[in-house]
ZAMARGU-4260 file (C-alpha; in steps of 0.2 Angstrom, whole numbers, plus 5000, padded with zeros to 4 digits):
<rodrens>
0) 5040/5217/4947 | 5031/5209/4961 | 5012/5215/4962 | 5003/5218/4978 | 4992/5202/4985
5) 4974/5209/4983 | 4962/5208/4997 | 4950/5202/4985 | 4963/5187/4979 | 4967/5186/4997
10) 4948/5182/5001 | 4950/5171/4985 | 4964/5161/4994 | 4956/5160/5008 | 4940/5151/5001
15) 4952/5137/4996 | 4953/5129/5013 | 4931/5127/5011 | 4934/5115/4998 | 4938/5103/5011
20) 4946/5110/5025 | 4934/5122/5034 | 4944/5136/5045 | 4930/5145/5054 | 4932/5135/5071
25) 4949/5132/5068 | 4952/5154/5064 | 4942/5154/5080 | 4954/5145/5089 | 4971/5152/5082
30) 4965/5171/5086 | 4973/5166/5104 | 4990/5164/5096 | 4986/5184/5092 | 4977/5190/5106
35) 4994/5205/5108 | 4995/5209/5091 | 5011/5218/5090 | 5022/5216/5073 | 5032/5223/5065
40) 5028/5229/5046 | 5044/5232/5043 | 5052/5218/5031 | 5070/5212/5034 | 5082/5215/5020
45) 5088/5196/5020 | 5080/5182/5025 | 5091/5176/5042 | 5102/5162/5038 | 5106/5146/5051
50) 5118/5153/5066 | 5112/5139/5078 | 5115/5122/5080 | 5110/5109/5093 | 5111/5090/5098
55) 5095/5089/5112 | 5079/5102/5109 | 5085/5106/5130 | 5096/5116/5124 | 5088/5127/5109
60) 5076/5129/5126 | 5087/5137/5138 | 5096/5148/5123 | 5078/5156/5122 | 5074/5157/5140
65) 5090/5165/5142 | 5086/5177/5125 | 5070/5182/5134 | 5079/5187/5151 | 5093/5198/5142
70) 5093/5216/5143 | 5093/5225/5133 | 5082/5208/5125 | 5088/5199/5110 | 5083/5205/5093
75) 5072/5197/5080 | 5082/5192/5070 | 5091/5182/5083 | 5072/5174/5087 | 5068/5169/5071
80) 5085/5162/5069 | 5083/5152/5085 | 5066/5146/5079 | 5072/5141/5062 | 5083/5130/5070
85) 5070/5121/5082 | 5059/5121/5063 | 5071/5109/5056 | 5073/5099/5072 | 5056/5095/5068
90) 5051/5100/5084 | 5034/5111/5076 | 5024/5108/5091 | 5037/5115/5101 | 5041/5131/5092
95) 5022/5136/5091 | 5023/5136/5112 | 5036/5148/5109 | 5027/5158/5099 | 5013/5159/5112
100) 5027/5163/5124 | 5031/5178/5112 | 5016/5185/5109 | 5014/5185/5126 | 5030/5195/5130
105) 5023/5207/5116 | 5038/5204/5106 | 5035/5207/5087 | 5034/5199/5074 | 5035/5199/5053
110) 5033/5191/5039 | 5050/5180/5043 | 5045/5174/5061 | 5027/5172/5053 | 5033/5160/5040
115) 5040/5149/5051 | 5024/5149/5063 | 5013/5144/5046 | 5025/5129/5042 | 5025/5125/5060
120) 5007/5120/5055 | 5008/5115/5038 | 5020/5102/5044 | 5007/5095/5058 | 4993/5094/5044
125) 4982/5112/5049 | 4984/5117/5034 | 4969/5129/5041 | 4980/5139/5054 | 4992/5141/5039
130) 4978/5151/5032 | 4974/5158/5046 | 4992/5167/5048 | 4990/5172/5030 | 4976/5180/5033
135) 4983/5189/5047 | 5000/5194/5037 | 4985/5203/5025 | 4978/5212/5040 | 4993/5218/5047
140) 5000/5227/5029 | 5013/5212/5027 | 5017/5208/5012 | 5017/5189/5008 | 5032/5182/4999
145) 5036/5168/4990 | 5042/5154/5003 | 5023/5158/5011 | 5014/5155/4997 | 5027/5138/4994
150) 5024/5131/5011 | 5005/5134/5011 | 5007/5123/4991 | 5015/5110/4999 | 5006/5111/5014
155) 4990/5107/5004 | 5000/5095/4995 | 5007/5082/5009 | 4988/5084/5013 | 4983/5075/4997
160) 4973/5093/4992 | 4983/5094/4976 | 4967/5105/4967 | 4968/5119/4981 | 4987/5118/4980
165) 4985/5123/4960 | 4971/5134/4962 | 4982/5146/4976 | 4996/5141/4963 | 4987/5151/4950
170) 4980/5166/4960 | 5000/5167/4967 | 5006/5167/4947 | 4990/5181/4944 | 4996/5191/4954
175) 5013/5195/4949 | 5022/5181/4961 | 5037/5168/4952 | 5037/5152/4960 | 5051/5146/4963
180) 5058/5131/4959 | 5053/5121/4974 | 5036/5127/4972 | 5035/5120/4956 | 5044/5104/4961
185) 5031/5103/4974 | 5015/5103/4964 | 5024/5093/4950 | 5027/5079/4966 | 5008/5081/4972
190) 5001/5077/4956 | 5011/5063/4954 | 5007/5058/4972 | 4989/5056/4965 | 4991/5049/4949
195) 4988/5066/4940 | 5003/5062/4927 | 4996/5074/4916 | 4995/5087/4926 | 5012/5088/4932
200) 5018/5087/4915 | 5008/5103/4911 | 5015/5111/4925 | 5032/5106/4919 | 5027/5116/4902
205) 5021/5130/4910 | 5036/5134/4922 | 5047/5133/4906 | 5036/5145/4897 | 5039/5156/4911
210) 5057/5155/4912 | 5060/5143/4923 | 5071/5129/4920 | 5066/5110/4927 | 5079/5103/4936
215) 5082/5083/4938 | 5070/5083/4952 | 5056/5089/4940 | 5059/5076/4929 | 5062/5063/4939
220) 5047/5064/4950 | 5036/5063/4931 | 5046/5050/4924 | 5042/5039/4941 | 5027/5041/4938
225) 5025/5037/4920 | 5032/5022/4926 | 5020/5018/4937 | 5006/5024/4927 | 5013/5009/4913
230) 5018/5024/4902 | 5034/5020/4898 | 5036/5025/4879 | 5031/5043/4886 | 5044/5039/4899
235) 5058/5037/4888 | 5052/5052/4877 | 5054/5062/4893 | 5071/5053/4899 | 5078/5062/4879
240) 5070/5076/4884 | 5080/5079/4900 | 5097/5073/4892 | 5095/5084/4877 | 5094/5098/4889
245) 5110/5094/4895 | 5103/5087/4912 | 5112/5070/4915 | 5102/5057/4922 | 5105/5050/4940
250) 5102/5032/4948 | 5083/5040/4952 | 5081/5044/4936 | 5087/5025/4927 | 5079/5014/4943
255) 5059/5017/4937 | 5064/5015/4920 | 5072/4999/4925 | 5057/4992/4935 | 5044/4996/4921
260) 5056/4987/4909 | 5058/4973/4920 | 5038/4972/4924 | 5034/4968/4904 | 5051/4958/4903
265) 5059/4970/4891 | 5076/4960/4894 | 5086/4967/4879 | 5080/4986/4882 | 5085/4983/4904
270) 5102/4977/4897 | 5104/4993/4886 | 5099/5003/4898 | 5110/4997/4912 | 5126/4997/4901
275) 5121/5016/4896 | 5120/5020/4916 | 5134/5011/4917 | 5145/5021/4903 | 5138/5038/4908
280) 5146/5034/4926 | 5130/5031/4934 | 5132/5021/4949 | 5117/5007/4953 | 5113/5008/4970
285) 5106/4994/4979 | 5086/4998/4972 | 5094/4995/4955 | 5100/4978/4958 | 5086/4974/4968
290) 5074/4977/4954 | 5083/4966/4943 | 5083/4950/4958 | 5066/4952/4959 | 5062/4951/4939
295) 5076/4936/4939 | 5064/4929/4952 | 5047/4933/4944 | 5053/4923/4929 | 5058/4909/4938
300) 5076/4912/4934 | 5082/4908/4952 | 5101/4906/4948 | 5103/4920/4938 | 5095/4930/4955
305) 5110/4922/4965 | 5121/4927/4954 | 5115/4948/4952 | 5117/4947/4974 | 5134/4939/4971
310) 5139/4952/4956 | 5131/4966/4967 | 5142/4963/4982 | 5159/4961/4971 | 5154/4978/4964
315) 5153/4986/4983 | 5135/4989/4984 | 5129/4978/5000 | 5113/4969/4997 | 5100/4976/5011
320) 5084/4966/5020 | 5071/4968/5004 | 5085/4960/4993 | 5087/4944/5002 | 5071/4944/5005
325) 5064/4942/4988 | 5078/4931/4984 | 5071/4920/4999 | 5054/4922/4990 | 5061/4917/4973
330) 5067/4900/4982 | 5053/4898/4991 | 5041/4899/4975 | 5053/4885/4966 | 5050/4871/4981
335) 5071/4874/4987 | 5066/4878/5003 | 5084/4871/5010 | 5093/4885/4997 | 5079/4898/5006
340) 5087/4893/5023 | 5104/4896/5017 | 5098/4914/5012 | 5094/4917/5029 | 5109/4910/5038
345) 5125/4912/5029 | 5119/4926/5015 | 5110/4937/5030 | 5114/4933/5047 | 5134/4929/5043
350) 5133/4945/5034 | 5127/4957/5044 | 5111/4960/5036 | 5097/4958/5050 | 5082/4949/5044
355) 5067/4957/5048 | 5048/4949/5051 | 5045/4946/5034 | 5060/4934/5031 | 5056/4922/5045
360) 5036/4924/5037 | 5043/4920/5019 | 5053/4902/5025 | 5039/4898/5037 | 5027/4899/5024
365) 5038/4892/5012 | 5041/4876/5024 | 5021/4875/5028 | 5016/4878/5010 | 5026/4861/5005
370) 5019/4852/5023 | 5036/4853/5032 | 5029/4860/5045 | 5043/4852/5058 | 5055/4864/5050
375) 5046/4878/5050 | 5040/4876/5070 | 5059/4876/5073 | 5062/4894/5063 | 5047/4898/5071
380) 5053/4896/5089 | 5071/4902/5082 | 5062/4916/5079 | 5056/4919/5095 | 5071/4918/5103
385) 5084/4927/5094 | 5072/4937/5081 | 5061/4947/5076 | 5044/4944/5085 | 5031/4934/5076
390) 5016/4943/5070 | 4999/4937/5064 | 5006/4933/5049 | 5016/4921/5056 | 5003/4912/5066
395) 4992/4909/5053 | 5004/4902/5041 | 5009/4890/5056 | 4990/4886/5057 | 4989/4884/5040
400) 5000/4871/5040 | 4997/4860/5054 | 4979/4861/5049 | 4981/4853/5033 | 4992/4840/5042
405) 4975/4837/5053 | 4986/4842/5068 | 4971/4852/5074 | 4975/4852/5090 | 4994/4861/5088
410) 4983/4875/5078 | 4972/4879/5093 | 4987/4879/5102 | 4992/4893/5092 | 4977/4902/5090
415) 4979/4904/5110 | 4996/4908/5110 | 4995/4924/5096 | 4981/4929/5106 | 4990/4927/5125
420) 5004/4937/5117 | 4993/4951/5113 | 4991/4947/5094 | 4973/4949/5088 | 4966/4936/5074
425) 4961/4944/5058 | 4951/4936/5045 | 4963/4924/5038 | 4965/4916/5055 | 4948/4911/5057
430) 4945/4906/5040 | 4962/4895/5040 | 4956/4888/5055 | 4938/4887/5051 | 4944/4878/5037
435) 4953/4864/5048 | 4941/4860/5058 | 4928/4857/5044 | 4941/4847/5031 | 4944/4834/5046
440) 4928/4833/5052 | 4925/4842/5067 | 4911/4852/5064 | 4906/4857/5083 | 4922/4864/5085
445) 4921/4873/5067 | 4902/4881/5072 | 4910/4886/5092 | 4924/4896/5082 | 4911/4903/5070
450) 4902/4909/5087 | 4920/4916/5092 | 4922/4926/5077 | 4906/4933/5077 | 4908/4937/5096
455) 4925/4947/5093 | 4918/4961/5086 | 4924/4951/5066 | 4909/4952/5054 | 4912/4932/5044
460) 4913/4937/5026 | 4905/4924/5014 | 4924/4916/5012 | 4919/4910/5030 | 4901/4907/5028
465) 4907/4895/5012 | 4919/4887/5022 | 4905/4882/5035 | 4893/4878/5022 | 4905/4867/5017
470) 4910/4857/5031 | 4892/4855/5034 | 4887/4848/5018 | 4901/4835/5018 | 4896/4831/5036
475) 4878/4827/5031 | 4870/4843/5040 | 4861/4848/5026 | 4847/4858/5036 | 4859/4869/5046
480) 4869/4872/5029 | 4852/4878/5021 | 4848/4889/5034 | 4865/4898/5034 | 4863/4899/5016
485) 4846/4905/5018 | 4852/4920/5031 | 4866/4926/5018 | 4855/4939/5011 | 4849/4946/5029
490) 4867/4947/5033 | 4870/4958/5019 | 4882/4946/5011 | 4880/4939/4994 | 4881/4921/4988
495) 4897/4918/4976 | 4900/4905/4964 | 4911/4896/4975 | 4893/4896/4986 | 4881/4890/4977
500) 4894/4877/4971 | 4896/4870/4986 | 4880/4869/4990 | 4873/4861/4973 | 4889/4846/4978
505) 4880/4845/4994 | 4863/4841/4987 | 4870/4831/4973 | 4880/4820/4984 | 4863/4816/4997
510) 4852/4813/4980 | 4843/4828/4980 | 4846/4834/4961 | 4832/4842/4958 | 4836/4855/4973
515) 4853/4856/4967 | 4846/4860/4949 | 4835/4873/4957 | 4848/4881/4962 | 4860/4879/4948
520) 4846/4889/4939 | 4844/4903/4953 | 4862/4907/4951 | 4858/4916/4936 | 4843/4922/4943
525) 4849/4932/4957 | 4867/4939/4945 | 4878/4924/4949 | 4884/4916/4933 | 4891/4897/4935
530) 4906/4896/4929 | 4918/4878/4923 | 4917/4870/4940 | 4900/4872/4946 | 4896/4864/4926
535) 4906/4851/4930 | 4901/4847/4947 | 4881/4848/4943 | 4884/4835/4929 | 4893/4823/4940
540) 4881/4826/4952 | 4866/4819/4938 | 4879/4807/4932 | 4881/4800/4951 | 4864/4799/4953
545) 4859/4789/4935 | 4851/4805/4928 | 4861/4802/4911 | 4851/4813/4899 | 4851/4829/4912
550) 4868/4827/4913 | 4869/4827/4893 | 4859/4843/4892 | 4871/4852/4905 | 4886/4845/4897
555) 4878/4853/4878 | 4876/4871/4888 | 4893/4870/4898 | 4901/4868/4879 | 4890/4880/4872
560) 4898/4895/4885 | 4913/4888/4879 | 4917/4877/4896 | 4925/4860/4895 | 4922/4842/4905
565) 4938/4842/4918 | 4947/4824/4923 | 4934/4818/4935 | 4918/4823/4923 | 4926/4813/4907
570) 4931/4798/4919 | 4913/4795/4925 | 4907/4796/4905 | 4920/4784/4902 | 4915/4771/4916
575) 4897/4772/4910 | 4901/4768/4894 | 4913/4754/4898 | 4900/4747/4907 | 4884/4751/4893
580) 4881/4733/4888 | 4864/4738/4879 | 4872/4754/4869 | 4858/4762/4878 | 4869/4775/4886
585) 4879/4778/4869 | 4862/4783/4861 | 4856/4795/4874 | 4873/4804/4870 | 4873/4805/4854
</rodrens>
C-alpha cells in the first residue's frame, strides 16, 4: 500500500533543487500562480482520459473561453481535459496563462490539473516551479502520485541532473511509491544520457528485484550505451539477456550492435548478426544500412558501399541525405571526385533525396582538396542558385583552395562575399587565408588580416601566430618574427613544437645556428619536447651551414629518442659525402 509523503521527506525533496537549481527567487515568483488558493483536496477516481482534439491551438482557446462563460461553468474535469490536450500540443507556455486565468476565476484545482501545471514547467526547463507545485500539493493535504514524482525525474533528467533525479527516485521508493515503468525507463535514459552505464544497469537490477519487469526500451537504451561506451561484450551478454527473457530484439536493439562491430571491423560477427535480424524478421531500417556504407567507406571498400545503397534500395528501404552523403565522402577520400558528382546528380537529385549543405561542402572540398578548383566554383555557384545556401564551411574550403593555387585574389573575393552575405569568418577562415598570403609571399597583406582578426573580436590562437611567424621567417623578417615570438607568453598562448620549429628553420636558414640551438635547447626548458622534425630540421640547418660535427651529435641524440633522419636529412649526408675528397667528413661521422 501506498504510504503517506512525509513533510519531513517532503523537505528532503525539496532540498534537491539546492544542489544546483536554487528555488527560493523562483518559489517567490510562482506564489503569483497561487495568490486565490482554492483546490480541491478531493482526488478524482480516474485520471481523465483525451476527449479533445485540435488542428490550430485557436481553437483549444475559444473551447476555454467558451468553457469559462458557461453557466452553470464547465466542470474540472472538462478543464483538465482541455488542458491535457493543449500539454501535448506542446503548447506549455500557453496552458500555464490558462492556469493564471483560472486561479484568477477561483476555479479549483487537484492533484490532476496540478500535474499538468508542474510538467508544463518541467518541459520548459524550471524544473524549480515543478518543485514549487509540489511543495504546494504538500500544503494543500494532496496526496502526490506517481506521474508527479515521474515528471519531476524526468524533469531533472532532460536537465542533465541525473543525481537529484535518483536521489528523489529513492526518497519516492522509501516511502512506499512503485515507479512505474516509465519512471524507470526515464532514469535508466538519463544515466545513459551522461555516460553512467553502470548505473542504469543497477537500476535495471533493482526495478526487477522489485517486480518490475524491463521492457525493450530498458534494454535498449543500456545496450546503446554499452556501445558507445566500447563495451561491447557486455553488450552482447545484455542482448542474451533480453532474448532469454522472451523479449525479441527490434531494429533499435541490432543497429548499436552493428555500429560497434562495424567501428573495430568485426566483419564476420556484423554478417552473423545481420543474417540473425534477418531470420528473426527484423527489418533493417535505413540507420542499419547506413552504418554498414559508412564502415564500407571507412575501410576504403568504395564499391562494396555502392553496392549496400544499391541492395538497400531493391530491398525497399530508400537511402536518406546522411547515406549518400557518406558515400560522397567515401568517393571523395579515394580522389574519384567525378563518381562523387554522380552521387549528387543522378543518385540524389534524380531521386528525390534533397541534398543538404553538407553534400555540396563534401564535393567542394573534395574538388579543392585535389586543386580543381574550377569545378568546385561551378558547384559552388550551382549551389547558390538552386541549393542549399553556402555556409562558412563552404567559403573556407573555396579559400583554401584558390589559395594554394596562389589565386589570392579570388580568396579575398570571397572572404568579402561570406562576409556581405551576413556569414562571419571563424578561425579556420583566417588561418586558411593567413596562410595564403604568407606561402606566396605577401606578407603586408598577411599582417593587415592578422590586424583584422584581432579587430573582430577573434583572439589568434598560436595556429595563427605560427603561421605568421612563418611567413615572416621565409620573407627574411627575422626581427618582427622574434618579437611576436617573444609576446606569445603575454598573450597567454604557449609556444608549440610546430613554433619553435619554425623558428629554429628561420634562424638556421639566415646562418644564425647558434640562436636556433638556443632555442632547440629552451624547448625542453619551458615543457616543449622536439619531436622527428624539429631533429631533423635543426641538423639540416648545421649541415647547411658547414657545422658537420654539431649536426652529428644531434643526429646521435635524435636516434637515441628513437627519431630517424627523413629524405631530405639523408640527401644532405649523402652529398657531403659524395663530395668528401679528404675522408675528412667520413671520420667526423664515424
Amino acid at each position: 500500500m501506498m504510504g503517506c509523503w512525509t513533510w519531513k521527506t517532503a523537505s528532503s525533496t525539496l532540498r534537491l533543487l539546492q544542489l544546483g537549481n536554487p528555488v527560493s527567487p523562483t518559489s517567490i515568483c510562482f506564489s503569483y500562480y497561487f495568490q486565490n488558493p482554492f483546490y480541491s483536496t478531493t482526488p478524482l477516481k480516474k485520471k481523465p482520459k483525451p476527449r479533445y482534439v485540435f488542428d490550430k491551438i485557436d481553437d483549444a482557446l475559444s473551447l476555454f473561453n467558451h468553457m469559462l462563460n458557461t453557466h452553470p461553468r464547465a466542470s474540472l474535469v472538462e478543464f483538465t481535459q482541455l488542458l491535457g490536450t493543449i500539454v501535448r500540443m506542446k503548447h506549455y507556455q500557453t496552458a500555464l496563462s490558462l492556469f493564471k486565468q483560472m486561479e484568477l476565476l477561483e476555479i479549483s484545482h487537484d492533484v490532476y490539473t496540478l500535474n499538468i501545471l508542474l510538467n508544463c514547467f518541467c518541459h520548459l526547463g524550471r524544473v524549480g516551479f515543478g518543485f514549487s507545485v509540489l511543495g504546494r500539493m504538500f500544503k494543500l493535504g494532496l496526496q502526490p502520485d506517481t506521474v508527479t514524482f515521474g515528471t519531476l525525474i524526468n524533469g531533472l533528467c532532460n536537465g542533465g541532473q541525473v543525481a537529484q533525479a535518483v536521489l528523489l527516485f529513492d526518497d519516492m521508493v522509501q516511502e512506499g511509491y512503485q515507479p512505474s515503468l516509465i519512471t524507470y525507463n526515464t532514469i535508466v535514459n538519463g544515466a545513459c544520457k551522461i555516460r553512467e552505464t553502470s548505473l542504469a544497469i543497477r537500476v535495471l537490477r533493482t526495478m526487477e528485484e522489485r517486480g518490475c519487469a524491463p521492457n525493450i526500451v530498458t534494454y535498449n537504451t543500456i545496450i546503446d550505451s554499452l556501445c558507445k561506451d566500447k563495451l561491447i561484450t557486455e553488450a552482447l551478454n545484455l542482448f542474451s539477456e533480453m532474448t532469454d527473457k522472451g523479449i525479441q530484439p527490434d531494429v533499435f536493439t541490432y543497429n548499436p550492435l552493428l555500429h560497434a562491430m562495424c567501428n573495430i571491423g568485426q566483419w564476420e560477427e556484423v554478417i552473423t548478426l545481420w543474417n540473425e535480424m534477418l531470420a528473426k524478421n527484423c527489418k533493417p531500417d535505413v540507420v542499419s544500412y547506413t552504418i554498414l556504407v559508412d564502415a564500407a567507406c571507412q575501410e576504403g571498400k568504395i564499391l562494396e558501399a555502392h553496392e549496400i545503397v544499391e541492395r538497400m534500395i531493391q530491398d525497399g528501404v530508400q537511402p536518406d541525405t546522411v547515406t549518400y552523403n557518406i558515400l560522397m565522402d567515401g568517393y571523395c577520400l579515394q580522389g574519384k571526385m567525378n563518381e562523387a558528382r554522380k552521387v549528387l546528380n543522378s543518385m540524389m537529385i534524380i531521386r528525390g533525396c534533397v541534398p543538404d549543405v553538407y553534400s555540396y561542402n563534401i564535393i567542394v572540398n573534395g574538388f579543392c582538396k585535389y586543386k580543381r578548383v574550377d569545378e568546385a566554383m561551378e558547384l559552388f555557384r550551382e549551389m547558390s542558385q538552386n541549393g542549399p545556401s553556402p555556409d562558412t564551411v563552404t567559403y573556407n574550403a573555396l579559400i583554401n583552395g584558390v589559395s594554394q593555387l596562389g589565386r589570392l585574389l579570388v580568396a579575398q573575393e570571397l572572404f568579402k562575399e561570406m562576409s556581405a552575405y551576413g556569414l562571419i569568418p571563424n578561425m579556420i577562415t583566417y588561418s586558411t587565408l593567413l596562410h595564403g598570403f604568407c606561402e606566396h609571399g605577401y606578407i603586408c597583406k598577411a599582417l593587415a588580416l592578422f590586424k583584422s582578426m584581432q579587430n573582430s573580436g577573434l583572439k589568434p590562437e598560436i595556429v595563427h601566430y605560427s603561421i605568421l611567424i612563418d611567413g615572416l621567417c621565409n620573407a627574411g623578417q627575422l626581427t618582427i618574427a622574434r618579437e611576436l615570438f617573444s609576446g606569445l607568453s603575454i598573450k597567454g598562448l604557449q609556444p608549440n613544437v610546430y613554433t619553435y620549429t619554425i623558428m629554429i628553420k628561420g634562424l638556421c636558414r639566415a646562418g644564425l645556428t647558434n640562436e636556433a640551438y638556443e632555442f632547440f635547447r629552451k624547448m625542453e626548458v619551458n615543457g616543449c619536447l622536439p619531436n622527428s622534425i624539429c631533429y631533423n630540421v635543426m641538423i639540416q640547418g648545421f649541415l647547411q651551414n658547414d657545422d658537420v660535427s654539431t649536426a652529428v651529435k644531434i643526429l646521435d641524440e635524435m636516434i637515441s629518442k628513437g627519431f630517424a633522419a627523413d629524405i631530405s636529412t639523408a640527401t644532405i649526408f649523402v652529398k657531403l659525402l659524395c663530395s668528401d675528397k679528404t675522408g675528412e667528413l667520413i671520420h667526423e661521422i664515424v
